[in-house]
N, C-alpha and C positions, 0 to 999 in steps of 0.2 A: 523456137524459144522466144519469150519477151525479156527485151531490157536485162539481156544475157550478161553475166558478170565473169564467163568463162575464157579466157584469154587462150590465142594456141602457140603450145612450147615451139620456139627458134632453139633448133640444136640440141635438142634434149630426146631423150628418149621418150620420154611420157606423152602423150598430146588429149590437152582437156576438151578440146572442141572437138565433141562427138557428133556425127551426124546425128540429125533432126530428121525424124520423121512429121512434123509437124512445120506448117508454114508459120514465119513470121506473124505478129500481132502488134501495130501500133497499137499501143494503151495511150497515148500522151498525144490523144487528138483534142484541140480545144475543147471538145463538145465533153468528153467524157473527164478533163480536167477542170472544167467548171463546175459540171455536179461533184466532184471530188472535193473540191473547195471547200463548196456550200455544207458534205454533209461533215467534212471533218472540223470545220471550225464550229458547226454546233454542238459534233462531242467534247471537241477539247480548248477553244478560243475560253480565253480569260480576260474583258475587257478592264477589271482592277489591274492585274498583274501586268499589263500592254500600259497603262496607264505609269502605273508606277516605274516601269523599265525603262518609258520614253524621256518621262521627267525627272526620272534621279533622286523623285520626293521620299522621304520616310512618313510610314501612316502612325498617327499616334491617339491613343486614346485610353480614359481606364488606368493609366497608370503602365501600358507598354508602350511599345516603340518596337516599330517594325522595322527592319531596314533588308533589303535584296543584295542579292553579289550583282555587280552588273554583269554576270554571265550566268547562265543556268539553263535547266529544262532544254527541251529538243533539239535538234543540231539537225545542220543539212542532211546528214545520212539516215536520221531516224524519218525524218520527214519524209523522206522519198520513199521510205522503204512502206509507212504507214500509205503514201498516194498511190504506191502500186496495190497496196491489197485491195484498198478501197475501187482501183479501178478493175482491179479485174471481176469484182462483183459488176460493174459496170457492162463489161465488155463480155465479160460469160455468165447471163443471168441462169439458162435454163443449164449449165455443166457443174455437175459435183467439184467443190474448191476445196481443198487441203493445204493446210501449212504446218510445214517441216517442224515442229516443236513450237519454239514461240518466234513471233513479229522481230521482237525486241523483248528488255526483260522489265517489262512493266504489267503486273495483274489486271488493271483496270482495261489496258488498250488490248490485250490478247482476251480479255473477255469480251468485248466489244465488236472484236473479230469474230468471235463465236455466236455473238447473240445477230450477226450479219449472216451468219450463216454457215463459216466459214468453219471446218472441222480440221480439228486437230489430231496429227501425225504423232507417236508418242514412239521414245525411244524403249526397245526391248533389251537388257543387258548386252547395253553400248550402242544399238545396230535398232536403227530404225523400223518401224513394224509396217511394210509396205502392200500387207496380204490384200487383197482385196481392189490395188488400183487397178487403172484401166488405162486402154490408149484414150481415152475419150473423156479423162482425169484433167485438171489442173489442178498444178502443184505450186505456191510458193514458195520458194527460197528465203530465209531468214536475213536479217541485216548481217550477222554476222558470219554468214557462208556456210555451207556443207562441207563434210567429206564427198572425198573424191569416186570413192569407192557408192557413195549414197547416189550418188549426181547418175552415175553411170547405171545402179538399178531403177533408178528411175526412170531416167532414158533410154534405157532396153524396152521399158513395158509400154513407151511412146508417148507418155503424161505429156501436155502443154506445161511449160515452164516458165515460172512468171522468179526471174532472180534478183532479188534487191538487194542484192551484198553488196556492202559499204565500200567503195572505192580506196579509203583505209586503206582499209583488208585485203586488199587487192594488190595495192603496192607493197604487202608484209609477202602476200603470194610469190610476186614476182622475185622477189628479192630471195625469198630460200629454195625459189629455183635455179635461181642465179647460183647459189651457194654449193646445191645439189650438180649443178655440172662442172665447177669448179671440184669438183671432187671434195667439199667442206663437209663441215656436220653442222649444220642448224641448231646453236645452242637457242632456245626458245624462253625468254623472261615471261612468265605468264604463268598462269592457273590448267592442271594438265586436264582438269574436267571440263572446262568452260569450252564451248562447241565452237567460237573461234579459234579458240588455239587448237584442237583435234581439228577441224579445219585446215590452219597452216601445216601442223606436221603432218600432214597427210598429202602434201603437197610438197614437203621436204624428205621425203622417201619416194616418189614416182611412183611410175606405173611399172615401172622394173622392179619396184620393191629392193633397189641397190644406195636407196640416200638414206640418211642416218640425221636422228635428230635426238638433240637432251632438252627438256621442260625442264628448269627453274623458275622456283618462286620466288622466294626471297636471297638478300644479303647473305645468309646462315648456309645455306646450300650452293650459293654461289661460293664461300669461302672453302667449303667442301668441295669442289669441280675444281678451282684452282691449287689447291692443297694435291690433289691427285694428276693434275696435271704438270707441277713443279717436282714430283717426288714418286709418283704412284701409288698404290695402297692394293687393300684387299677389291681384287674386282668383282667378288660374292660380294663380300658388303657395299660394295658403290648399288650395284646393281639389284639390292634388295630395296635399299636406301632411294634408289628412281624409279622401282616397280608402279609402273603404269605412267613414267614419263620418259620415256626410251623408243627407239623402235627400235621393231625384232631384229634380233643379230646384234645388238649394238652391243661393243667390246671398248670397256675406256680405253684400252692401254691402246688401242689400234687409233678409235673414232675420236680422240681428244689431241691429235698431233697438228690437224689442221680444220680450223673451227668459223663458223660466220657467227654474230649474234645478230638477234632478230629479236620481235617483241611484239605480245599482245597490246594492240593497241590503246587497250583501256589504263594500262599501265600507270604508274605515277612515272614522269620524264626523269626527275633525280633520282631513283633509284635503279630506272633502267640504264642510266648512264652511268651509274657507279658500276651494276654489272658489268656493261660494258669495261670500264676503264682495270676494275680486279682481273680480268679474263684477259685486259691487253698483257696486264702485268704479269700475269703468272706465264701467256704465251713467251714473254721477252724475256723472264728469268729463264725458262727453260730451255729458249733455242740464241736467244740473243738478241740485239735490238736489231742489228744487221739483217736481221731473215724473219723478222717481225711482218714482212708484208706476204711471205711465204705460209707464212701459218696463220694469220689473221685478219678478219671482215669483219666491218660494223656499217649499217646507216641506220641511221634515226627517223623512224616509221613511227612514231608516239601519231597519235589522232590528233589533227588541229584541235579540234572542239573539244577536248576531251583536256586538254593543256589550257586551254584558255577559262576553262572552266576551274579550273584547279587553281591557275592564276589569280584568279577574280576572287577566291574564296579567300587566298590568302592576304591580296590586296585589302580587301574589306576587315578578316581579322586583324590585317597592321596598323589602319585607317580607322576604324571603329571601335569606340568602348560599349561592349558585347556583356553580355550576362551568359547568356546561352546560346546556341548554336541551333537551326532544326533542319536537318537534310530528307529531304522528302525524295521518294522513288523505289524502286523494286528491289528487295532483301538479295536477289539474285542478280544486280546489275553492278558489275565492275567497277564501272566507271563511278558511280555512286559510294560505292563501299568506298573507294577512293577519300573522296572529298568528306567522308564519315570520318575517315581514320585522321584526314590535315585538322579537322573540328577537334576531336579527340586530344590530339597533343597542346593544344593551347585551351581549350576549357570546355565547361559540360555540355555535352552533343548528343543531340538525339535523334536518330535515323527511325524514322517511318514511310508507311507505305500509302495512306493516305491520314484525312483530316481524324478519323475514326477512332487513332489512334492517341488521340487527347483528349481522354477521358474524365476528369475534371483536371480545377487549378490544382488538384492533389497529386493526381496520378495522370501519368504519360506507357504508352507499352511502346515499346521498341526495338528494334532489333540490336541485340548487343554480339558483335562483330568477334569478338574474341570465346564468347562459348556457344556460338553457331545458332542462336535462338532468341526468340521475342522475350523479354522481360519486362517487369513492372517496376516503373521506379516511381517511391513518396516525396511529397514537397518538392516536385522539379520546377513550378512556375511564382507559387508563392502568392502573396499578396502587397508588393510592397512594387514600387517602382523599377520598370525592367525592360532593356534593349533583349529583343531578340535578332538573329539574326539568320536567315532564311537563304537556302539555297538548294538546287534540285540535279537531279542526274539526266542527262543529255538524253533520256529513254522518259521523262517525267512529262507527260504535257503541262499546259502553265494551268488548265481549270482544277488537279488537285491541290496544285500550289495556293489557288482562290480559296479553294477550301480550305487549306489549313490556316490562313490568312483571319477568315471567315471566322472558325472555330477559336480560333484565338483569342479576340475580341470577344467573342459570346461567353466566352468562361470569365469576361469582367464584365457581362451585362451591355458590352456596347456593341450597336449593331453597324456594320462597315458604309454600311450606305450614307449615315450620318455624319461618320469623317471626312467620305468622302467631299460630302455637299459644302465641309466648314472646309476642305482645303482648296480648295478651286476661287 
């Protein structure tokens, strides 16, 4: 295995460290970290955006005004996980390379993995389609981990394993396995589709298939969990109501008496805290504050990067008089939809997936978060003097950011190079 993200269960029945029939592979030798370097900062290095981030400046021209969050775009885990694919094209030029779905969820850079070479693994209703590998296969791992159950068909067929799961993710691992020997249920704040969190729960039920876990998404279903846990209810309807965010066997009136919460890491931190804090509640009305630590678990696994990034956006909307909002990055990235939705509640925000998606000063197409689809919206830029205000999802490299940057200014006829040279 390379740059292995599988950790081996202490005390637990399950154990993720399977033998390897493949030896070890340093990827992260200077020599193949240097050409790693070299070719990923001429996909994705953005020397405006480096520029603007270092000096704090806003670019202005034409009648906009640009300003940055000072946090945004890639984060330590996306970046590793991008050096690893790129190195294993290094290090196994002439071996067929596979990656497990996507990199991370950004279309530009999983295409870039493909036009490298690199084929993609596609899930078949739920369950990955592995016809075809070989021992003599490498496979990557995703930033945001596998199933359990994936990892282990893979490693039966004896694939090289190259895993770049987020370290995150890793500590959310640990933590609902801790949960799962404690005899707890993994209540899981998260998105029950998103391939991290099917990841964690699949790691909050073992390899015994005896740990129990509940996916919540929001506030709304959180007050439903504690409503049944203070009272009980119909457990047909709970359990129609979590259909496909349960695991099998799971029974409220049994699996809800002693509970850990956990959290997809892309999360927003105040809403998984208020989960957390409804769940202490309704644990303590039901059993008492006395025996509160009897029946309930919490730590706070939020993503640094993914928090600080959320922070900065807010900072900036508190800090800046803003016209509009524009969050750049992948329609399917968490963490992004995130920082869509903080735009959304203080003023017009418009999430796109690269510069393409600004179409003239009339129209803008976007993704609109609430009815799951790209839409067209008229008169979003206008003609008249206008701060915008620019921020990107921790999966976004900074050269689409250039480009929207770019495009922006061109729909007033000015072109960035010339701001540049009058601001320096």
């Amino acid at each position: 295995m390379v740059e292995s993200g599988i950790e081996k269960e202490k005390g637990g029945a399950m154990t993720e460290k399977i033998q390897q029939k493949t030896s070890k592979v340093n990827l992260r030798t200077p020599e193949v970290m240097n050409l790693v370097k070299a070719e990923v900062e001429s996909h994705y290095r953005s020397p405006l955006v480096e520029y603007l981030r270092t000096t704090g400046r806003y670019l202005s021209g034409g009648g906009i005004t640009v300003k940055l969050a000072k946090a945004f775009g890639f984060c330590y885990g996306v970046e590793r996980a991008i050096d690893l694919a790129y190195a294993t094209t290094k290090v196994f030029p002439t071996k067929r390379i596979y990656l497990l779905g996507e990199i991370i969820h950004n279309p530009e850079v999983n295409d870039q993995l493909t036009a490298m070479g690199i084929k993609r693994l596609q899930a078949v209703q739920g369950q990955y389609s592995l016809d075809g590998l070989t021992a003599d296969d490498v496979v990557i791992i995703p930033a945001f981990g596998a199933e359990v159950e994936t990892m282990k068909r893979i490693q039966q067929i004896g694939c090289q394993i190259v895993d770049t799961t987020c370290g995150d993710v890793m500590t959310v691992w640990k933590r609902v396995r801790q949960y799962r020997n404690e005899g707890a249920t993994s209540i899981i704040h998260g998105k029950a589709w998103h391939e991290e969190t099917k990841a964690t729960a699949s790691r909050a039920i073992g390899e015994d298939g005896n740990g129990q876990y509940l996916v919540v998404y929001n506030l709304e279903e959180t007050d439903y969990v504690c409503n049944y846990i203070r009272y009980g209810g119909d457990k047909q309807e709970f359990l129609q109501k979590f259909k496909g965010a349960v695991s099998p066997g799971f029974d409220p009136d049994i699996h809800l008496r002693h509970v850990g919460v956990a959290n997809q890491t892309t999360m927003m931190r105040g809403e998984t805290e208020e989960v957390q804090r409804r769940i202490c509640k309704a644990i303590e009305d039901r059993y008492g504050k006395e025996n509160l630590q009897k029946h309930f678990r919490f730590f706070d696994t939020i993503c640094g990067a993914t928090q600080e990034r959320q922070d900065a956006l807010l900072d900036m909307l508190d800090r800046e008089k803003l016209d509009l909002l524009i969050v750049v990055g992948g329609y399917n990235s968490s963490n992004t939809s995130h920082l869509a939705e903080i735009g959304e509640s203080r003023l017009p925000t418009y999430f796109i997936k690269n510069a393409e998606k600004l179409i003239s000063s009339r129209q803008i197409q976007h993704w609109n978060l609430h009815e799951g689809r790209e839409v067209i919206t008229e008169g979003w830029l206008g003609e008249g003097e206008i701060n915008v205000g620019i921020t990107a999802g921790a999966s976004c490299p900074n050269n689409l950011i250039e480009e929207t940057i770019q495009r922006l200014f061109e729909l007033r006829g000015i072109g960035v190079e010339s701001l540049l040279a009058n601001s320096k």
